[in-house]
C-alpha positions as CSV (number, residue, x, y, z in Angstrom):
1,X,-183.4,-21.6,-101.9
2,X,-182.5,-20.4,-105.5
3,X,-179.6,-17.9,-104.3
4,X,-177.4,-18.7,-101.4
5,X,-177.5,-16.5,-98.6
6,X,-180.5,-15.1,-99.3
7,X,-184.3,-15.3,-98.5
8,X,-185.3,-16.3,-101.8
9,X,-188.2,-18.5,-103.6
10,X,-188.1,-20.6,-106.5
11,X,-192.0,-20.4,-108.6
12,X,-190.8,-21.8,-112.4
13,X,-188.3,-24.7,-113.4
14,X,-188.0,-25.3,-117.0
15,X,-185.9,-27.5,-118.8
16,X,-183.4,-26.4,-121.6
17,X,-182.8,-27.9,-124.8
18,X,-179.4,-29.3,-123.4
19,X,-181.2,-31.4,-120.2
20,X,-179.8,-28.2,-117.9
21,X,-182.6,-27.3,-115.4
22,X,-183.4,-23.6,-115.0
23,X,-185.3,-22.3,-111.7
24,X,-186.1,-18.6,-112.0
25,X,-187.9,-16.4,-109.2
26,X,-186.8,-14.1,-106.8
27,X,-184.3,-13.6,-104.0
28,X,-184.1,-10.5,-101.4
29,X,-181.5,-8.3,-101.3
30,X,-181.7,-6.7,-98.1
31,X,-183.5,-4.0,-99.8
32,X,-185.9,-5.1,-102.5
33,X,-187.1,-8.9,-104.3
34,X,-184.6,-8.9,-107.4
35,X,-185.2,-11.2,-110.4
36,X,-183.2,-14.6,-109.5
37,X,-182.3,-17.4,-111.7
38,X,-180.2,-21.1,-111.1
39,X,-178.8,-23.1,-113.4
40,X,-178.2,-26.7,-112.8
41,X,-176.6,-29.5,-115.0
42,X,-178.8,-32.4,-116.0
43,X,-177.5,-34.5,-112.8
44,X,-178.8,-31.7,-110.3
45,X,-175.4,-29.9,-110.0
46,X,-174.8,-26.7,-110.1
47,X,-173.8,-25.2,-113.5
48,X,-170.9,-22.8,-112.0
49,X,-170.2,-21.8,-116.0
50,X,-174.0,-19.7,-115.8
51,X,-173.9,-16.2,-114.3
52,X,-172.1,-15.9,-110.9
53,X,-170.5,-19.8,-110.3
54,X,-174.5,-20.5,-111.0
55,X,-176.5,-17.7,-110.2
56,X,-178.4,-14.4,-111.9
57,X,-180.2,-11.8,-110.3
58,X,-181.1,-8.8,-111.7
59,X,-183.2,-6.0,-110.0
60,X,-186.1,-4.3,-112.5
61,X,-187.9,-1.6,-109.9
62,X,-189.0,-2.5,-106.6
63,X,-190.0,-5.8,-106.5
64,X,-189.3,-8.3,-109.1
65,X,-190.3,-11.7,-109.3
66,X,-190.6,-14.2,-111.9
67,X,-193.5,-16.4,-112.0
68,X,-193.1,-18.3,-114.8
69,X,-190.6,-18.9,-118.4
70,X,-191.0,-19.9,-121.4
């Protein structure tokens, strides 16, 4: 699960030039699949300083998902 409370999938993991672990796909809104991203500290944690205490999603259209980053 990629956003808490929320159906949501994770289908890329890439790791920044700091060690932090990214994990982008998408999470469902009750409406539509928005664009979701994690951020997590090199230990697995949570990185509450990205986004929302950890957490971005941002809604492009209808149904967004991201499959892979770069």
């Amino acid at each position: 699960q990629i956003y808490p409370g929320y159906v949501s999938t994770i289908y890329a993991v890439a790791i920044d030039t700091d060690g932090k672990i990214l994990a982008a796909g998408f999470a469902w809104n009750l409406n539509n699949d928005v664009f979701a991203l994690a951020r997590f500290n090199a230990d697995g944690s949570i990185d509450k300083d990205f986004g929302n205490q950890g957490f971005v999603t941002t809604q492009i259209g209808l149904a967004c998902r991201a499959y892979a980053m770069v």
